[in-house]
N, C-alpha and C positions, 0 to 999 in steps of 0.2 A: 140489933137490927129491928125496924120498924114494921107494924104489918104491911104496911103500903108496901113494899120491898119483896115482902112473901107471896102479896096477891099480886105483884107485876111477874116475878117469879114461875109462879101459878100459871097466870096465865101466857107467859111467852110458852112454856112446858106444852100448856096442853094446845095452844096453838103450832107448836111443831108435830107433834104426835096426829093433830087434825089433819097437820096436810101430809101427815106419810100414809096415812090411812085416805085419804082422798087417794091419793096416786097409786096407792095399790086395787082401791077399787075400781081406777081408771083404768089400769093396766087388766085387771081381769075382766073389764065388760070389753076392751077394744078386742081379748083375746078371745073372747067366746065369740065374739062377730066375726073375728080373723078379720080385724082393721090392722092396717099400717102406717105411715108415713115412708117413704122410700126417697133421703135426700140424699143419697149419693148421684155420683158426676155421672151420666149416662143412664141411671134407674138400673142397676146391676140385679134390685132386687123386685124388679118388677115385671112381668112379662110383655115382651116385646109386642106392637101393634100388628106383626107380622103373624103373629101366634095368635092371636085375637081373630084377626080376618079369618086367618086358615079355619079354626073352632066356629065361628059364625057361619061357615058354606058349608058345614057338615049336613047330609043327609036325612042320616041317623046318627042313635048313640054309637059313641067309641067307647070301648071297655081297656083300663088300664087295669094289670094285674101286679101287684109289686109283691116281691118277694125276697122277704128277710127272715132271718132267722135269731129272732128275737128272743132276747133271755138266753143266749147259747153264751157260755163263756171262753168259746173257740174265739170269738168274734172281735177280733180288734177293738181296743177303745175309740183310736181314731175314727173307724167307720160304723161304729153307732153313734159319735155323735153325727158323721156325714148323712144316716141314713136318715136324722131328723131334717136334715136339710130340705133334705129330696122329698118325704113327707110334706113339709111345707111348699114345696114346688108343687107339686102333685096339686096339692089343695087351691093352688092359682090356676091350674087348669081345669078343678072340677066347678070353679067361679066362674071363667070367662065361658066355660062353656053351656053355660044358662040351660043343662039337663040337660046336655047332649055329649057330654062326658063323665063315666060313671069309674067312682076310684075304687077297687080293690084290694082291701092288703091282708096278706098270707104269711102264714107262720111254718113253714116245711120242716116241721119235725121231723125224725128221723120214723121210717114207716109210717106215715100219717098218707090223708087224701092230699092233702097239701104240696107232701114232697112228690107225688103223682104227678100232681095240677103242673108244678113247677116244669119235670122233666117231661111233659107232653107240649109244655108251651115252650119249649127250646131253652129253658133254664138249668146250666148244668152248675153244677155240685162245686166250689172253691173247695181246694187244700191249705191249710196250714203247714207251717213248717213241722209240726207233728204229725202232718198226714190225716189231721180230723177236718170231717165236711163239715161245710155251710153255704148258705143259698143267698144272695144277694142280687136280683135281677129285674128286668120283669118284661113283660108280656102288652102289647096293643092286639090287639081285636077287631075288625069292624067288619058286620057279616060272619061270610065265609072265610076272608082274609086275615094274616097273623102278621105280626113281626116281633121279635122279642130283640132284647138288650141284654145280653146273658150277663154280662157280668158290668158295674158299676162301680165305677174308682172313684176317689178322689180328684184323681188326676185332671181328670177331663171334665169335672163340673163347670171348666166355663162354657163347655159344649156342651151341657145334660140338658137343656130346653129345646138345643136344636135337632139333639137326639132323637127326641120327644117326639118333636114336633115335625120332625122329618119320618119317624113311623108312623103317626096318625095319617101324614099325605100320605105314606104307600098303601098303606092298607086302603083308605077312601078313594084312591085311583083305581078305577077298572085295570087302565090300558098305560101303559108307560112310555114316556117319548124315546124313540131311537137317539142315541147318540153313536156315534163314528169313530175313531182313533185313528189317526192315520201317525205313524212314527218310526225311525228310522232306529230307535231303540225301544228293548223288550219291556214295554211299560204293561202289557197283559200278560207279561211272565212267557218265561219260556220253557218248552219242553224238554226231555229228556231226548235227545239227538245220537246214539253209537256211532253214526258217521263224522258228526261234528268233535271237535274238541271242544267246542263251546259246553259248560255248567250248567243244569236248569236253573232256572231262578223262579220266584214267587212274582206275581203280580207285584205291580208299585202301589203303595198306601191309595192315590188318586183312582188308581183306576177300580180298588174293590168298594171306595164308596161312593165312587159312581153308578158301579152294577146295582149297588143299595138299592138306586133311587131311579136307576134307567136301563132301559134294553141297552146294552153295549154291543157293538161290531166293531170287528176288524176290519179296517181296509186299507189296502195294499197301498206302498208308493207309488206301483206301476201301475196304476191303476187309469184305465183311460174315459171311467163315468161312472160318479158318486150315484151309490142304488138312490133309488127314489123314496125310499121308503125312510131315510137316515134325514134327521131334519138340522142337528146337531154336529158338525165336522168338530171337531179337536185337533190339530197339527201340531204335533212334537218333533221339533228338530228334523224336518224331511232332507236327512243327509243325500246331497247330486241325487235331488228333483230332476226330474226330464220334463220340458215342453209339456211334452202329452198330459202329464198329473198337471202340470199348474192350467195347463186348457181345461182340465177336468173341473180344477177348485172356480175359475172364472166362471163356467156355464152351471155350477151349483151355488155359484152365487148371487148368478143372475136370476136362475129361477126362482128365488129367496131362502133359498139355505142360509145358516149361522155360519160360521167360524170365527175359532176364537187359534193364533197361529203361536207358537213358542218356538224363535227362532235366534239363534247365536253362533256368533265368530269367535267361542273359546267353550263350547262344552266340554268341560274338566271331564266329568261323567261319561265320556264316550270318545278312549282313548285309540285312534286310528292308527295303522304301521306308518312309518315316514318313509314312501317311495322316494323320498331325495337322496335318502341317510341310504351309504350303501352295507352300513354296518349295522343295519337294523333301527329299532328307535319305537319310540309310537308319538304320536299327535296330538291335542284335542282336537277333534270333532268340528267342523262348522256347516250352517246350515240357512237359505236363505230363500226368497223368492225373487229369481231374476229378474222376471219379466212381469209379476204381479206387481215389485214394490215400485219400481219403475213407472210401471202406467198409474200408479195411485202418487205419483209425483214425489214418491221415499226411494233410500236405499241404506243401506247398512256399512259400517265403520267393522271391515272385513277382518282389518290389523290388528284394532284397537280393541283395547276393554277401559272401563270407565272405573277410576280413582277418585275415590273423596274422601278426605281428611273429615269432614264434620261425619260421617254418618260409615267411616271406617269401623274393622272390626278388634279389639285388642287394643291394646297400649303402650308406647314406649318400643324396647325391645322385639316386642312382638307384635307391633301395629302392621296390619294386612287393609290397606285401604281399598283394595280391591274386592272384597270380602264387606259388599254393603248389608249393614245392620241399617235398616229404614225403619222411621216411624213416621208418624202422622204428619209432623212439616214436611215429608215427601209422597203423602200419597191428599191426592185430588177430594177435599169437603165436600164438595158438591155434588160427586159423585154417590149413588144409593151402593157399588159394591166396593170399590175403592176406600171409602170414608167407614166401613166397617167393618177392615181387615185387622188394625191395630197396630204390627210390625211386619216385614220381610226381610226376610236375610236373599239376598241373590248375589252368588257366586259366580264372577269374571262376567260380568254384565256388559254387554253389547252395548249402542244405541242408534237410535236411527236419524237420519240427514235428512235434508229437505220439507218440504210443505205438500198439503195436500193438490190433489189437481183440482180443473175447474168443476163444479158441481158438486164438491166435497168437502167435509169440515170435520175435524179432528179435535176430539176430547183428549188430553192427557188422562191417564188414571198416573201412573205412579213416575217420578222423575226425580234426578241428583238433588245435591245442592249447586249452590255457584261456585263452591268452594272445593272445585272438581276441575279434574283435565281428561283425555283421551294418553293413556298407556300404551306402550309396545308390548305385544305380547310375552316377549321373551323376560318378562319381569314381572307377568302378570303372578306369577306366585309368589315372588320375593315380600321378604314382610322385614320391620323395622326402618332401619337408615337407609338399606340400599333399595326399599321400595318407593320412600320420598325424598330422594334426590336428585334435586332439581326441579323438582314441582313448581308446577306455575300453574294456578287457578284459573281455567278459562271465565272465570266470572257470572256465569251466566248457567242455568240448568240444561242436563242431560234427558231429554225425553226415554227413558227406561217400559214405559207399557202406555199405548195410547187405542182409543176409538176410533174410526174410521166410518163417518155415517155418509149417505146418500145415495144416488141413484146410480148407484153403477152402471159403468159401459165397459163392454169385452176389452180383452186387451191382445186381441187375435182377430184385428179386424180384416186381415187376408185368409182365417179363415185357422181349420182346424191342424198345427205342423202334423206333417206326418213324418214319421219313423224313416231312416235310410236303409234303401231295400238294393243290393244292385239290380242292372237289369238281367231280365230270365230268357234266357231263348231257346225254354221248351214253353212252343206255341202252347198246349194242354193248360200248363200253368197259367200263361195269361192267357186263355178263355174262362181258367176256372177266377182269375183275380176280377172277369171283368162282370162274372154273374154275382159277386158278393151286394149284397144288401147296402143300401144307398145309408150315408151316414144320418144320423139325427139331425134335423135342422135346425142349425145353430141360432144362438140367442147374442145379440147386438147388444141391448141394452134392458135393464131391469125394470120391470111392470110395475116397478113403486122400493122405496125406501129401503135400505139394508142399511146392516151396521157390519164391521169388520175388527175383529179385535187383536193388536198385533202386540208382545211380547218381547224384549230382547234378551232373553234369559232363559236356557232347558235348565239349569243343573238345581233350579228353584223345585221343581216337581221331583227332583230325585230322593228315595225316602231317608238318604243322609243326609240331603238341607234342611226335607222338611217336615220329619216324623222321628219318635227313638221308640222302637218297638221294645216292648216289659212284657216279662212272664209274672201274671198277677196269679198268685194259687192256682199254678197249671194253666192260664187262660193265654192268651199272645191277646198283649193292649198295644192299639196304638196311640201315641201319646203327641199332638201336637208342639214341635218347639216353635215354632211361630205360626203366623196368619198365611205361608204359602200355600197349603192345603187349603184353609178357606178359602183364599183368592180364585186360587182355578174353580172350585167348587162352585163359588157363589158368582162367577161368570157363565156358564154353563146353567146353571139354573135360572140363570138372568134368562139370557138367552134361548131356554128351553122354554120358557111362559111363565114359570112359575117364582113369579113377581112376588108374592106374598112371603114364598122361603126365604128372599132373599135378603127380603126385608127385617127376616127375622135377625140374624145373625151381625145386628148391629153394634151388640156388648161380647162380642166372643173376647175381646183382650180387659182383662184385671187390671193385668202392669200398665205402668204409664211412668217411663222413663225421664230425671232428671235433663230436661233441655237446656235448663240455662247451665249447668253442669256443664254440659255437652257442646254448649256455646264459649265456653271459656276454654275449654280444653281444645277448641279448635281455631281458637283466637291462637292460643298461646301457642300451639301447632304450625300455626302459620310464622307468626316470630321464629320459633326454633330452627324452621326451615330458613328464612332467610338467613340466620345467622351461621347457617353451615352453609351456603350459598357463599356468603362473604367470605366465610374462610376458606372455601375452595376456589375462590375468585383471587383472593392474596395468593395461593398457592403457585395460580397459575402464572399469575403476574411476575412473581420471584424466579419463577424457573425461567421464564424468558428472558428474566432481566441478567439472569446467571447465565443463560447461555449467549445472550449478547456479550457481555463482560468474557466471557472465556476465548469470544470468536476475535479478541484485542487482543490475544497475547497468543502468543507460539511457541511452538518448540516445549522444552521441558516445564517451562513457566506454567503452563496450560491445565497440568495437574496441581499446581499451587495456588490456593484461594490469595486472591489478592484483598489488600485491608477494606475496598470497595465492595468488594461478595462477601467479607466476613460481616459485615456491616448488614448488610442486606441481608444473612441468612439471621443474622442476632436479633434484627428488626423483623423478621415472618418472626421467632420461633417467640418473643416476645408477644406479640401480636397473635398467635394462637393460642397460647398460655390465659392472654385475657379474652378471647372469646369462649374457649372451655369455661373459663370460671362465670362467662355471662348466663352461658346454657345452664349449668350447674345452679346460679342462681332463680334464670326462670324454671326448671323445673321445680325449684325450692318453692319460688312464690304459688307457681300452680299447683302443688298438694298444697301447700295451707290453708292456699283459698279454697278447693274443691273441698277441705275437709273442715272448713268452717262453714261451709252454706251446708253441708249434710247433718255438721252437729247441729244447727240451728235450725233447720228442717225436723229435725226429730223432736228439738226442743216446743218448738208450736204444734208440731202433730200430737206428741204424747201430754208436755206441761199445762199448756194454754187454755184447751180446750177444758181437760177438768176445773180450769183455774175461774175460767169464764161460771163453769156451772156453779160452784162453788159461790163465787162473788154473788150469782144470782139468788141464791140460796141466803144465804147471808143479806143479802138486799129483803127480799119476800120476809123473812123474822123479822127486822128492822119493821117495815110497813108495817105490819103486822103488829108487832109492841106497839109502835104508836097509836093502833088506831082504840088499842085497849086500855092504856095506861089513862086512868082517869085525872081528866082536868082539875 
């Protein structure tokens, strides 16, 4: 070999080693600046603009305390590398907060100040399965004010920013806005009853992280005037409303109260006695506004729940089309709390009819596909074949959760109903009925703008659709399974003022489901349907055509197929023989294909990408020899 050979050699060598050594030095100054690039789909790893605002109208400094127990060999490997996560996050918020966010991190050894510090800031103690402690929490600050996060999972880090960032507002808020609950079930838990037979129960996941972040009240169904001081109504399934509350909700709405309503004709979740059944029974649940949806030019499909094949839940066998798994092709872009939910699952979904009245205009937030019908209740649980048969696609979308903005007008324009009293004829009584205090004077129409927000689904807030509560070393986590929890959340917060929260929680969803997957399986979905259509359309036809054919012969013949009905039952049973084997085949073609676009989905995500860097690499040496190899 020639020396030319050795010194090109030479120097391709020491031209690779130059640029591994460049890139490391690259990689160590962007890491002492705490530089990134952040090119994932939504900035996953960047903190939201909502988070940014909120940090820029601080006061004063916030003090974050975080508290790990570092170096403990109690401590999962999985969440030491988690807790460097969270260090990294932390470090985005002591950036944006340009020294008005100060970072803390503590080491709670066992007797130390530390493990002190911890158990005075609401940081309590994780168990292992061995029964040894460790401390993983931490602590916001601001002032007088506290909030802590006792315990931090894994689980929940798509929510660890808004965590965050929803203890920095409480603690910086003096005064907390009133919110309302008005519900015909125990969504603030119920008490222990001796008289009742009813079970106590725990609050619902919604309603203890709404105390988080707002003064909650109770208010009554029967209630005949939302207090003044509640600015925030909530409406959960108001089971046989009376007049008098829905008079109540129109004059709170005129005065410029919120509400945001969740109301359904199949709450699973709130199983009523069947006064038909005189053999006992129970019901779901339904729940409506008469005479509000009415005057706002809607009303509600009382019978019905809404089936969709594209956005069903399960497969095959156990396909529950009733049982909407929704993602992003059913919830509203354009909307700031709709557009940053990710998924919902809602359970025997309503929907609502009609258009708005005059003066008013309606936003959809969340709604079907077209590849949807309206259901008879009495199948609204049935799942597989006998839940799609007979399906016919109304074509066209199911409005499921919609806006309602404008200038409201009463819808009680004779005035306030009153309750039926008989008449009394002890005179005393009516003296004392005619000295009562003159009613409030009613409100006509609204001083300016509102917004209404109407839901056709409860069993979405119940903590079996939309939470699975873990015992994490002794603690109780709640563990979001979908965006129903954000969704009421981050209306409510809308709606409270606090625009900036809500804005935060743009990236709550990681996952992001196979659509064209999803589109094929509901292509094919729909063929499978027609072809069992057809053959229960042959079925029908044969049997008429047998019993024509049998009403031509009499007497004992009657029971004897003649050669014309053998003929005919040989031609159905033919004829069914090859539509089974058609289904059989498209289900064939539809796993091959769904499991060809997934292998070749993995193959670009995992092969491509290295292959690309690679090629790059390999490109850069090239340039590079050439530009040293002398002429």
């Amino acid at each position: 070999m020639n020396k030319r050979y050795f010194a090109t050699l030479i120097y391709s060598a020491g031209g690779i080693a130059a640029l591994v050594a460049i890139l490391i030095a690259v990689n160590f100054l962007l890491g002492a600046f705490n530089a990134r690039v952040d090119l994932t789909q939504g900035s996953l790893y960047t903190l939201s603009p909502g988070t940014q605002q909120i940090l820029a109208k601080l006061d004063a400094p916030v003090k974050i305390r975080l508290y790990f127990s570092q170096g403990s060999s109690v401590v999962p490997v999985g969440l030491k590398t988690f807790a460097k996560r969270v260090e990294d996050l932390l470090s985005e918020f002591e950036r944006a907060g340009r020294g008005k966010v100060i970072i803390e991190k503590l080491n709670p050894e066992p007797d130390s100040d530390a493990e002190d510090s911890a158990v005075l800031d609401g940081i309590e103690g994780q168990l292992t399965n061995t029964q040894e402690k460790f401390y993983f929490g931490l602590a916001v600050s601001f002032l007088d004010q506290k909030a802590a996060l006792p315990v931090l999972a894994p689980d929940r880090e798509q929510l660890l920013e808004y965590d965050i960032t929803r203890a920095i507002t409480r603690v910086a808020s003096l005064t907390k806005p009133v919110v309302g609950i008005m519900s015909g079930l125990p969504v603030l838990g119920r008490p222990l009853n001796p008289m009742s037979k009813q079970q106590p129960t725990e609050p619902w996941a919604l309603a203890t992280e709404l105390q988080n972040i707002f003064t909650v009240k109770k208010v009554d169904l029967k209630v005949e005037k939302i207090p003044d001081d509640i600015k925030v109504l909530l409406v959960i399934h108001p089971r046989d409303i009376s007049e008098t509350t829905e008079y109540a909700l129109d004059q709170f709405i005129l005065r410029g109260g919120k509400m945001i309503a969740f109301l359904d004709s199949y709450a699973y979740f709130d199983q009523q006695p069947d006064l038909q059944n005189p053999f006992g029974g129970n019901n779901a649940g339904q729940s409506t506004f008469y005479r509000l949806l009415k005057h706002w030019g809607y009303g509600m499909e009382m019978g019905k729940v809404v089936a969709d094949l594209t956005f069903a839940s399960g497969a095959g066998p156990r396909i529950l089309p009733t049982l909407l798994s929704l993602n992003g092709e059913a919830l509203n872009k354009d909307d700031v709390v709709a557009s940053q939910v990710g998924t919902l699952l809602l359970p025997f979904a309503s929907t609502f009819t009609g258009k708005p009245a005059d003066g008013l205009t309606q936003t959809l937030l969340v709604q079907s596909s077209p590849n949807a019908m309206l259901a008879d209740l009495i199948i609204a649980t049935l799942s597989g074949e006998p839940s799609t048969r007979g399906f016919q696609p109304a074509g066209s979308p199911y409005p499921l959760a919609m806006r309602v903005t404008g200038k409201f007008k009463t819808a009680f324009p004779e005035g306030k109903p009153k309750p039926y009293e008989p008449p009394s004829k002890d005179p005393k009584k009516a003296d004392a009925k005619a000295d009562e205090p003159k009613a409030e004077a009613q409100l006509m129409e609204a001083a300016q703008e509102n917004s209404v927000v109407l839901i056709s689904d409860v069993d979405m807030l119940t903590d079996g659709a939309a939470v699975e509560i873990q015992e994490v070393f002794g603690q109780r986590l709640v563990v979001p399974r979908n965006g129903n929890l954000n969704f009421a959340q981050s209306l409510v917060e809308q709606v409270a003022g606090d625009f900036d929260l809500t804005k935060l929680r743009s990236r709550a969803a990681f996952t992001r489901p196979l659509t064209v997957i999803q589109q094929m399986e509901a292509r094919a979905q729909q063929s499978y349907l027609g072809k069992i259509k057809e053959l229960e359309d042959n079925l029908q036809q044969t049997q008429e055509k047998l019993t024509a054919l049998q009403k031509q012969r009499a007497g004992a013949q009657a029971a004897t197929l003649s050669p014309e009905q053998q003929s005919e039952v040989e031609n159905f049973k033919k004829k069914a023989i090859e539509t089974r084997r058609d289904l059989k085949e498209l289900r064939k073609n539809l796993r091959v294909e769904s499991e060809s676009l997934q292998f070749w989905t993995k193959v670009i995500n995992i092969g491509v990408v290295p292959l690309l860097v690679a090629l790059l690499g390999v490109g850069l040496a090239m340039a590079r020899r050439r530009r040293t190899v002398p002429k």
